[in-house]
N, C-alpha and C positions, 0 to 999 in steps of 0.2 A: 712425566705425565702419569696420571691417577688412572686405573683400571677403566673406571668411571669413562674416563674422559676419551682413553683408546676404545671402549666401546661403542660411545657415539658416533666416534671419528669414522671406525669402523662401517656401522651401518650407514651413516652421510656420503660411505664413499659408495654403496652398494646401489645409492641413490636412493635411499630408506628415508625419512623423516621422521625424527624422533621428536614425540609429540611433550611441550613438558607438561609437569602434574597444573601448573595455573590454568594452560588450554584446554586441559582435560575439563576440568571443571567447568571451566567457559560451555564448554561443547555439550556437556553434561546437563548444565544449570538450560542453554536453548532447548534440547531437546523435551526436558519438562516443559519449557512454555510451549513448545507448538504442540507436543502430545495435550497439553490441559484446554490449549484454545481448540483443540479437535474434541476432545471430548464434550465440552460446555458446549459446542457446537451442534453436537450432537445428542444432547442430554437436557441441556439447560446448567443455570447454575445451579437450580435446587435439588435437582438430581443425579447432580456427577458426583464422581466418587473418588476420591483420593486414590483409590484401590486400582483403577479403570484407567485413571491416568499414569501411574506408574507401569502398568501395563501397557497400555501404547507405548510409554517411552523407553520401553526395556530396560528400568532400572527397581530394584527394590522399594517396596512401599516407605520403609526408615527415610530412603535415600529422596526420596519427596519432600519430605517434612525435614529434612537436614538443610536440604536447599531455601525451601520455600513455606517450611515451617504449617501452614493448613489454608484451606481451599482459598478463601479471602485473600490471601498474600499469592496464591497462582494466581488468578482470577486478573486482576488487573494486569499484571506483567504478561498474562499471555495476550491481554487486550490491546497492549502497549505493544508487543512486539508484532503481534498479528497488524495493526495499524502502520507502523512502519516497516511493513515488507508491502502492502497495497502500495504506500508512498513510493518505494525504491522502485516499484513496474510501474507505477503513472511519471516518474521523474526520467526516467529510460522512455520512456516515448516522450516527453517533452520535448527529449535531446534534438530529435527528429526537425525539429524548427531551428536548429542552427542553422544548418546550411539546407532551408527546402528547397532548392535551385529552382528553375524558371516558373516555376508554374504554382504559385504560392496558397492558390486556393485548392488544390489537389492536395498538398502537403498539409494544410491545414484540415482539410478532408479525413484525412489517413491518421493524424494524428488526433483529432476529435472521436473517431470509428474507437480506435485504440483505446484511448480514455475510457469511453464507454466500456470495450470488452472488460477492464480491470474494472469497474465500474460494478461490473453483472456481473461478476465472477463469483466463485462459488463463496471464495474467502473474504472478498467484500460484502456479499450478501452476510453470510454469517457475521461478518465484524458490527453489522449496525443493527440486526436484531438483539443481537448480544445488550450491546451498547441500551438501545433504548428500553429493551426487558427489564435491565435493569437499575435504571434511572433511580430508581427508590432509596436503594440500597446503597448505591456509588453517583450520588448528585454532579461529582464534579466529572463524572470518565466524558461525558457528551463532548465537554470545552476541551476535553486531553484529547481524543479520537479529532476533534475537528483540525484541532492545528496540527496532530504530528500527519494529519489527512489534508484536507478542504486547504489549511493555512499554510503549508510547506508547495503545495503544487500551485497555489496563485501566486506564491514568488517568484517561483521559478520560470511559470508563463509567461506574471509579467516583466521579467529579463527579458524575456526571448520577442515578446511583443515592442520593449520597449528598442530594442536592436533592432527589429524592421522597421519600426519608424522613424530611430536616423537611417538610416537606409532609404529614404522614402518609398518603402514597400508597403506602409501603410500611412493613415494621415497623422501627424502630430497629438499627441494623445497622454492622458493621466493612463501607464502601462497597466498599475497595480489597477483600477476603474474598469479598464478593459478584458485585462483578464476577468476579474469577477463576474462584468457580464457574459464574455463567453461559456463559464465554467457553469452560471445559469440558465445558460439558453441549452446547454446541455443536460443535466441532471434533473432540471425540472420537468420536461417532455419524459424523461426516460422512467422518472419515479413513476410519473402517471399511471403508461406502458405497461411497464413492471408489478403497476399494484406496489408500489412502497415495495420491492423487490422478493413481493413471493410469488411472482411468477418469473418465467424464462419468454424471451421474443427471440423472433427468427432474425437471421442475420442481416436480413433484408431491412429490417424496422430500423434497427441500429442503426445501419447507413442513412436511411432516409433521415432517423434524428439528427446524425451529426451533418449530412449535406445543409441540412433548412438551417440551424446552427449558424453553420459559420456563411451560407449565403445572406442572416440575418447580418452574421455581425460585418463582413464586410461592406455591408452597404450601409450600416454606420459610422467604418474604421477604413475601408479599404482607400485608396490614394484617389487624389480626385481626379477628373478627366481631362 
């Protein structure tokens, strides 16, 4: 056995994790994208600075441009990756409608309210000013943010919708249809609200959105009497 290799073995058994040089890089290469979607965040794209983001992400200014070479090449990946981490917290509450046990319109309640928080949140509001500031410059990000967003969580709904109605928990139904318009009966009251999401509403608002929501959409979808 190589030096090498009784070394690893060694800290493996100390219960260490020895990270290798590819994950490093992996770890490395996120860290610039969430540092750069925080900055543009905070800045804009016309005014952030190569400089500012390598400071967030505590690595060397070279060590920016090694990765990600100048702002235009951060710029979208931190768009992309900022976009699928909203995804990953809207598809974690979807989960929630596997099994909402007896009481189907509370569950759909809770997980409509939920939507919304990720919905308002700081990093979804930032992701779609972003997005539409910069429309000009990057024509196609609008179509990329909607599907790794809007298009990934109406699949998954409509799995979950289209499971309750074999179940006859709800009426026989086009799932993907349904989802859609639940996911409209929600975001369109909430843009309103929100002001296009430059403002913040009380918690209280939220809920009332998503109760009138899914009290709409049941009594489109819900099972008959």
């Amino acid at each position: 056995m190589s030096s090498d290799s009784r070394t690893a073995e060694s800290l493996a058994g100390r219960g260490r994790t020895v990270k290798s040089p590819s994950r490093g890089r992996i770890d490395k290469r996120q860290a610039i994208r969430d540092a750069a979607f925080t900055v543009f965040a905070r800045r804009g794209y016309e005014n952030a600075r190569v400089r500012e983001i390598a400071e967030e992400a505590g690595v060397a200014k070279p060590t920016v441009y090694h990765h990600l070479r100048d702002k235009e090449n951060l710029f979208r990946p931190a768009i992309e990756a900022a976009a699928d981490t909203a995804m990953a917290e809207n598809l974690a509450v979807a989960e929630r409608l596997r099994a909402p046990g007896d009481d189907l319109r509370a569950a759909l309640e809770d997980t409509a309210y939920r939507m919304l928080q990720v919905c308002c949140g700081e990093r979804a509001r930032a992701l779609r000013w972003l997005t539409y500031a910069q429309v000009g410059g990057f024509p196609d990000l609008i179509a990329t943010v909607q599907d790794r967003t809007q298009g990934r969580l109406g699949e998954a709904l409509a799995d979950r919708l289209a499971r309750l109605s074999l179940a006859g928990r709800l009426r026989p139904c086009d799932p993907a249809q349904a989802a859609e318009q639940l996911l409209a009966l929600l975001t369109g009251p909430m843009e309103a609200r929100t002001r296009l999401g430059t403002r913040t509403v009380p918690a209280a608002v939220t809920r009332a959105v998503a109760r009138a929501a899914v009290d709409t959409f049941l009594r489109a979808y819900g099972p008959a009497a």
